[in-house]
N, C-alpha and C positions, 0 to 999 in steps of 0.2 A: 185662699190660695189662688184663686183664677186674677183676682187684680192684682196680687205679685207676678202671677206668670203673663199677663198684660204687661206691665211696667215692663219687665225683661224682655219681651217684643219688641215694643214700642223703640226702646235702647238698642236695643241690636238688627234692629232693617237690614242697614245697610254692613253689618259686623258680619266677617268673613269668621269668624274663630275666638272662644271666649274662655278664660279659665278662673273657676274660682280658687279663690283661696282658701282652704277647708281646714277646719281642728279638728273638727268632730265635736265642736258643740254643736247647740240646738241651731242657734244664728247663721252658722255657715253651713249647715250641714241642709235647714230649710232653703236657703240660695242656692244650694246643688240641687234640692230634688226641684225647684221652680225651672232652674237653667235649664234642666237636663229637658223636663215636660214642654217648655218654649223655646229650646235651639237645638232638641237632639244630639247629633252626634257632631257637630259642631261646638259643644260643650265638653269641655273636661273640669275635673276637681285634680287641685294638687293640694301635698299638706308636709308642710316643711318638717324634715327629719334630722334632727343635729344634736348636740349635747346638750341643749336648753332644753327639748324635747322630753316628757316623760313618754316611758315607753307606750304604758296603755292609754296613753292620748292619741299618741301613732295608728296603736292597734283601731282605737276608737274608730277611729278616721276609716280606717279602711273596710269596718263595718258596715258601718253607714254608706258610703258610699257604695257597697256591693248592694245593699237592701234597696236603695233610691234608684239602681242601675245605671250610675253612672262610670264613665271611662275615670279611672285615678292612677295619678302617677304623686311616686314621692318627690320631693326638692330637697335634694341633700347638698346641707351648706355647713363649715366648719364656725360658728358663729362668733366663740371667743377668740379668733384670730383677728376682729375688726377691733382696736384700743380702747376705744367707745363704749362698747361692750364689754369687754373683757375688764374694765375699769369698775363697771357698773354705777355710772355718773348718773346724774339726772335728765338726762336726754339716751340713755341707752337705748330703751325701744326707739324712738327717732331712727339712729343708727344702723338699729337690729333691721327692721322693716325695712329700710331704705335700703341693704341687703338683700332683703331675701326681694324685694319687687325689681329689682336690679337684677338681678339673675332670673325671675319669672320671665321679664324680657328679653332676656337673653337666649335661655330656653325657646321659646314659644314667640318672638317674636315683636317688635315694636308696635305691629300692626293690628295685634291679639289685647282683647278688650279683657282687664282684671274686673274680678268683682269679689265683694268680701262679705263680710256678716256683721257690717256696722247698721245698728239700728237706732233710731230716732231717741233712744232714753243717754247712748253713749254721751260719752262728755265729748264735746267739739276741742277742747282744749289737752286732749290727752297726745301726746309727740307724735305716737305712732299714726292719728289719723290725721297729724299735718303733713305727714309722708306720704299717708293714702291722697291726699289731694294734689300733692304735687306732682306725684305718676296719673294723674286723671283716676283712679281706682272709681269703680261703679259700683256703687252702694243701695241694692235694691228695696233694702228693707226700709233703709231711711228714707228713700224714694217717694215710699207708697205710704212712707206715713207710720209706719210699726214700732208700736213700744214693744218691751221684753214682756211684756204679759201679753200682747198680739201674737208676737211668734211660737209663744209656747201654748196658745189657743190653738192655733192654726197647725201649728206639728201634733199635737195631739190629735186634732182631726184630721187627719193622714196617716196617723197612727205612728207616726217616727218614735221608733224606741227609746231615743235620747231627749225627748220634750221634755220632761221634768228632771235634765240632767243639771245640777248644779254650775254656774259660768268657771272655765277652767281658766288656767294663766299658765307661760312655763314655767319651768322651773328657778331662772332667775327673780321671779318674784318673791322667791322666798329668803331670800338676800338682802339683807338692809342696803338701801338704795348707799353709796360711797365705801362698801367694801367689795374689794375686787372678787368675781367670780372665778375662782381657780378651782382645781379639779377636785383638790379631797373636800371642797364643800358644798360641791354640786352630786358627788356623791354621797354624799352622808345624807342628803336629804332625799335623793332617789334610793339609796336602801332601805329609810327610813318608812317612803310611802309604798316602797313595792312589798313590805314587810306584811304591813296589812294589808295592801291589795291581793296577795297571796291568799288572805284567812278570808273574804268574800267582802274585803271594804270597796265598792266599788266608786266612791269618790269623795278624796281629800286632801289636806294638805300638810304637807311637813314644814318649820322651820324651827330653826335654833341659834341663840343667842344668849352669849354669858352663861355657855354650859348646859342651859335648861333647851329642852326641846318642847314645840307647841306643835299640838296635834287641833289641825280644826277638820271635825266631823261631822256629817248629819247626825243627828238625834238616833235614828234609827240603829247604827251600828255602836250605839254606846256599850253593848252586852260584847259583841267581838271586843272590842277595846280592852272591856274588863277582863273578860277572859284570859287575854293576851297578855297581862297585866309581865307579871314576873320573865316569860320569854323577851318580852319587848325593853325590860329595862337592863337587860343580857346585853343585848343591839348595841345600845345607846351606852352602855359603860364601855363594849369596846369602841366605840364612834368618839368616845373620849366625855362624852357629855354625863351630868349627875342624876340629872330628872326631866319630868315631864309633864305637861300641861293639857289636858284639852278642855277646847272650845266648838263651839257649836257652830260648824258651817251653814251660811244663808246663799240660797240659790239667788 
């Protein structure tokens, strides 16, 4: 922890004002509690609030950030109004992020130093972090060197509740990349996960295709699943869909 909150020094000397960019996973939410410890209140977390958004990723976010004590504000942007997006092409996140860092500056200032929860295992070639490089975004983790088994050593020993929390996505991911993301199927898959989040699934993901709905869960919540078996297939016949799948989410 002390040579990320080094790294974050060293970057910010001469930085008047610094915001990260926070989900509320482990990755960003580790960059807030390092920010917060090396720039104080010169730091804030924000965590984007929009219809991509599942709800308890939001809540997430704003847990962690009260526990790490850091200042957070939400970033509320309409995101399927960009065509890019709303298309759901193969450069969507590109778009998506080039949004929301476009309004963080906007917000907060040209002058205000981003930082994220990219870390050294991420793939260099994913859209959205050629957008983090084109607003200069500050990337402490990859910085210092930290794979995803670093950060989740390191949040464990700080004791961050969310260390062993499985990596999230929004909700758009759950879309087959070239059909458009319109509204009744961005909802059918946030009913679908908030169904079980409701019963104590505290992290998974819904999708569906050709009728069938895929459920990917940790191993541990496999007895809610079953349980829920007959309520849950209620859901999903009025969602329009026939069945349902699950798989085993890997953190």
């Amino acid at each position: 922890m002390e040579m990320l909150i080094s790294v974050i020094r060293q970057r910010c000397v001469a930085v008047d004002r610094a915001v990260v960019a926070m989900s509320g996973g482990v990755d960003s939410t580790l960059v807030a509690a390092a920010a917060a410890a090396a720039m104080g209140v010169r730091c804030v977390a924000v965590t984007v609030q929009s219809e991509l958004t599942a709800p308890r990723d939001f809540t997430r976010a704003v847990e962690m950030a009260e526990h790490i004590g850091i200042e957070h504000h939400p970033l509320c942007i309409r995101l399927r109004e960009i065509k890019e997006v709303r298309r759901n092409t193969e450069l969507r996140c590109y778009h998506c992020k080039r949004a929301i860092f476009d309004l963080m500056r906007l917000e907060y200032g040209d002058d205000t130093l981003i930082m994220d929860g990219t870390n050294k295992d991420d793939d260099p070639k994913r859209p959205g972090l050629k957008t983090a490089k084109e607003f200069g975004v500050f990337s402490p983790l990859k910085e210092a060197g930290m794979t995803k088994a670093d950060v989740r050593r390191v949040a464990k020993s700080i004791e961050l509740p969310n260390w062993d929390t499985p990596s999230e996505s929004c909700l758009a991911t759950r879309i087959p990349t070239g059909i458009p993301l319109n509204q009744q199927r961005l909802e059918m898959v946030r009913a679908m996960e908030e169904f079980f989040h409701a019963r104590g699934v505290k992290t998974l993901r819904a999708r569906h295709d050709n009728l069938v709905a895929t459920i990917e869960v940790l191993s541990q919540y496999n007895a809610i699943i079953e349980k829920n078996h007959d309520r849950f297939m209620e859901l999903i016949s009025d969602l329009g869909l026939r069945s349902y799948r699950v798989c085993v989410l890997k953190g």
